[in-house]
N, C-alpha and C positions, 0 to 999 in steps of 0.2 A: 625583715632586717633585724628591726629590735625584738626581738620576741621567741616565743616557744611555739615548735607546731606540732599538733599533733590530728592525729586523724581517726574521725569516729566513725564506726560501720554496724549500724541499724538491721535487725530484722523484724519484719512482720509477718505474724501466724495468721493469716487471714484467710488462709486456702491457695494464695496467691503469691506466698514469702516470696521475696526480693532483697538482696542486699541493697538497701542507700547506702552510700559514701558522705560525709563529710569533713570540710576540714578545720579546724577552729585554731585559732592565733592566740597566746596568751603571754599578757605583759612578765618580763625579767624585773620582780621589785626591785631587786639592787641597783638594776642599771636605770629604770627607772628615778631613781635616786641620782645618780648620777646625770642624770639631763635634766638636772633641778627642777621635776615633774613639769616638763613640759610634753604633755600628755600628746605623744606622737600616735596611739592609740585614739586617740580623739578624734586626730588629725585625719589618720585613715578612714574611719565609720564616716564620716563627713564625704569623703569623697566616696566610697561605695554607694550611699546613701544617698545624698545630694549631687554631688558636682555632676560623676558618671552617667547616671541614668538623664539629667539636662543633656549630657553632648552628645547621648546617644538619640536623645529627642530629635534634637536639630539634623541630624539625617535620616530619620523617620518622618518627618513633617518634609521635609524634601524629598520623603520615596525612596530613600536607600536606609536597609540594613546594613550598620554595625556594630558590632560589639566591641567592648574594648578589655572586658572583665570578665569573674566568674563572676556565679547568682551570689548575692551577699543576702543576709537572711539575720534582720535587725532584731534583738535580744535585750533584756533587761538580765545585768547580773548586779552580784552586790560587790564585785570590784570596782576600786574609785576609776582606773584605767579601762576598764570596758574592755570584750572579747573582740575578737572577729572570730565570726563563724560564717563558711562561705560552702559553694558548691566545690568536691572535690572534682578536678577535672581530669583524673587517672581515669576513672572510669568509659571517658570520652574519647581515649587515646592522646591527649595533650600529654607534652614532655616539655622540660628541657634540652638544649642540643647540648654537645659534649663543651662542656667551656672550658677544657685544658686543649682541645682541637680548634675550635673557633670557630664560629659561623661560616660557611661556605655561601660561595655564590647569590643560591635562593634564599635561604634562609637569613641572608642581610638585607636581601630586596623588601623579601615579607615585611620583616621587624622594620624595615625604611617606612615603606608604605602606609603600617596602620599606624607607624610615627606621626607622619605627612598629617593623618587621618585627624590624629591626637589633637596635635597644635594646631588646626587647621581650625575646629571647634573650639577650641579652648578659647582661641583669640574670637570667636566669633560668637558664644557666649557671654563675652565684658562687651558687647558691643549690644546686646540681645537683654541683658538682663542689669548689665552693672557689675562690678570691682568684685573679686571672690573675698571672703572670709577672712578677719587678718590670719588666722591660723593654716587657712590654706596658703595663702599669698607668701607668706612667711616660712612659714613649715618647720621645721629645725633650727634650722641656721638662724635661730635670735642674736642677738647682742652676748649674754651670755654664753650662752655655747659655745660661741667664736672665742670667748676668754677661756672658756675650758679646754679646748681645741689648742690656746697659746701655751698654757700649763699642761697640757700632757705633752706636746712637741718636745718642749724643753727637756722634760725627762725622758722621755723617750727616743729624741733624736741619735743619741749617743749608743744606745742598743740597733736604734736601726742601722747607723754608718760599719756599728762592728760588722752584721751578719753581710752589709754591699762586699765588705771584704774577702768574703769568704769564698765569691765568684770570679772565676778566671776573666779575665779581662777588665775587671772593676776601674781601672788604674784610669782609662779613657772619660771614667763619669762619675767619680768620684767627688771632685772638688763642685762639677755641677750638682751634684744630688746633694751636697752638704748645704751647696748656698738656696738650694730649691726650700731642705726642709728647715733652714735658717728664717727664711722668710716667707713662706706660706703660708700662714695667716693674714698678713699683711699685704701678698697680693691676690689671694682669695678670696677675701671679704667682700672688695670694690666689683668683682664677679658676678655676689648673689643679690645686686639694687637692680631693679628696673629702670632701665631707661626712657623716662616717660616719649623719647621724641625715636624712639626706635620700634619698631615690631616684636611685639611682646606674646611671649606664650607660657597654659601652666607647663612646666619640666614637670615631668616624673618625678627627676631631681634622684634617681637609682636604675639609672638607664642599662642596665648591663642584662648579659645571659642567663643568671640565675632566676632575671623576672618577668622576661619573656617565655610563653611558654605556647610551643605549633603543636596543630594538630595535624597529624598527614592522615593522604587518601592511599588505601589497597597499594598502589605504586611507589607508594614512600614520596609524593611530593605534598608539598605542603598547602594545607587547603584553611587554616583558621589560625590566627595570631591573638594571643593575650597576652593583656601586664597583668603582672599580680606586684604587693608592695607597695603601698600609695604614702608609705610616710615621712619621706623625705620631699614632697610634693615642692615647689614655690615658685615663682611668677617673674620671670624674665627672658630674657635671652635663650629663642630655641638650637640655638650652639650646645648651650650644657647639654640637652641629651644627645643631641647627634652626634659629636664629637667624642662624648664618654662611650655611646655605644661603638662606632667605629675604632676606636683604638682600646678598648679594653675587651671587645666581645669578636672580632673579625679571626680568623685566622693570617698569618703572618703573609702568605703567598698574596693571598685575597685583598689584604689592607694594602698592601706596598701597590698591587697590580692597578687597582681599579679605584683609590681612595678618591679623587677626584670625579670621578665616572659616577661616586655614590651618595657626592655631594651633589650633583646637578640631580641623582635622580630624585633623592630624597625631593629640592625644591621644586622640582616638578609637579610632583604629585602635591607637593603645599597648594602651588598656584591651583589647581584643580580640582581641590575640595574647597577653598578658599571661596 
């Protein structure tokens, strides 16, 4: 999300050359700056690091393989923001699906499922070990941010209302998208607190198609699901991702037909890694 990627490709003269692939992540100083160094880069290596390889534990001590990530591959640099360097996963056949078509069918079950997988560990984790990291828990969305969040709205609102007009039919959601981005922070904020007396899980907290990424088998179906992005991570309500994914990553035919049908399966598969 915040950052620069770029991808390194290794040879060795051993008798044996192979290309390695990798891919490494590096912090935007300026913007950096602008999220009054709250080291989202921190945020991520922590969960590569830590959090992931825990929840991947807890269904290897129960006899099931999953994965939920690439290989990350922990580095000392002399940025105060820290790298990520991880396994490229082109090499494996992993993609993204097309995110201006939309997830079809399978490909929302997949992403449902190792969702399920996700929160399933994650809440079962704080029960296993104790409360995540305030910087996990937290992730972004500090105190702060949400005021910088209220001062770019403001200047910014007035650009976004111009271009809604620029679309034929604007006229029908107009007055609602003004009052939406009127008060969006203020009913935003009350979103990212945990409910202590509710079922809590970590979010992604960037649940969309860009960070999903399937591996299909010879036939074109899909045989492996990854996130990649862990820095907008924090700790409540498994709504924010399911919801962000379903209406921002589904195809249009797909969301309208079956949105209910993907709410029960999603929870399905919670209770049953649960």
């Amino acid at each position: 999300m915040y950052g620069v990627i770029h991808y390194l490709l290794l040879f060795f003269l051993d008798g044996k050359s192979q290309p390695i692939s990798y891919m490494i992540k590096l912090p935007i100083d300026t913007l950096q700056n602008v999220l009054n160094n709250n080291n989202i880069f921190d945020t991520e290596s922590t969960m590569y690091k830590d959090v992931i390889p825990e929840m991947e534990k807890l269904y290897s001590d129960a006899g099931v393989e999953v994965k939920f990530s690439p290989q990350y591959y922990d580095i000392e640099t002399p940025s105060e923001c820290g790298v990520i360097l991880m396994e490229d996963l082109r090499p494996r056949n992993f993609k993204n699906a097309n995110r201006l078509e939309g997830f079809d069918m399978e490909h929302t079950k997949c992403a449902l499922k190792k969702l399920a997988q996700w929160h399933a560990a994650s809440a079962v984790r704080v029960e296993v070990k104790g409360e995540y990291p305030q910087k996990v828990c937290v992730g972004l969305f500090t105190e702060d941010f949400l005021k910088m969040m209220e001062q770019l709205g403001k200047s910014m609102t007035p650009l976004y209302l111009e271009c809604v007009r620029v679309y034929e039919g604007h006229e029908e959601y107009y007055d609602s998208l003004k009052r939406n981005r009127e008060n969006f922070v203020q009913e935003f904020a009350p979103l990212l607190k945990a409910d202590p007396n509710e079922f809590n899980v970590l979010n992604h907290g960037d649940f969309w198609a860009n960070n999903i990424m399937f591996q299909h088998d010879d036939a074109g179906k899909v045989k492996e699901t990854y996130f990649v992005d862990f820095q907008c991570v924090r700790y409540g309500s498994p709504v924010n991702d399911l919801y962000t994914v379903l209406l921002s990553s589904t195809s249009l035919d797909v969301k309208l037909k079956y949105f209910d049908y993907f709410v029960k399966y999603y929870h399905d598969n919670l209770i049953e890694c649960l």
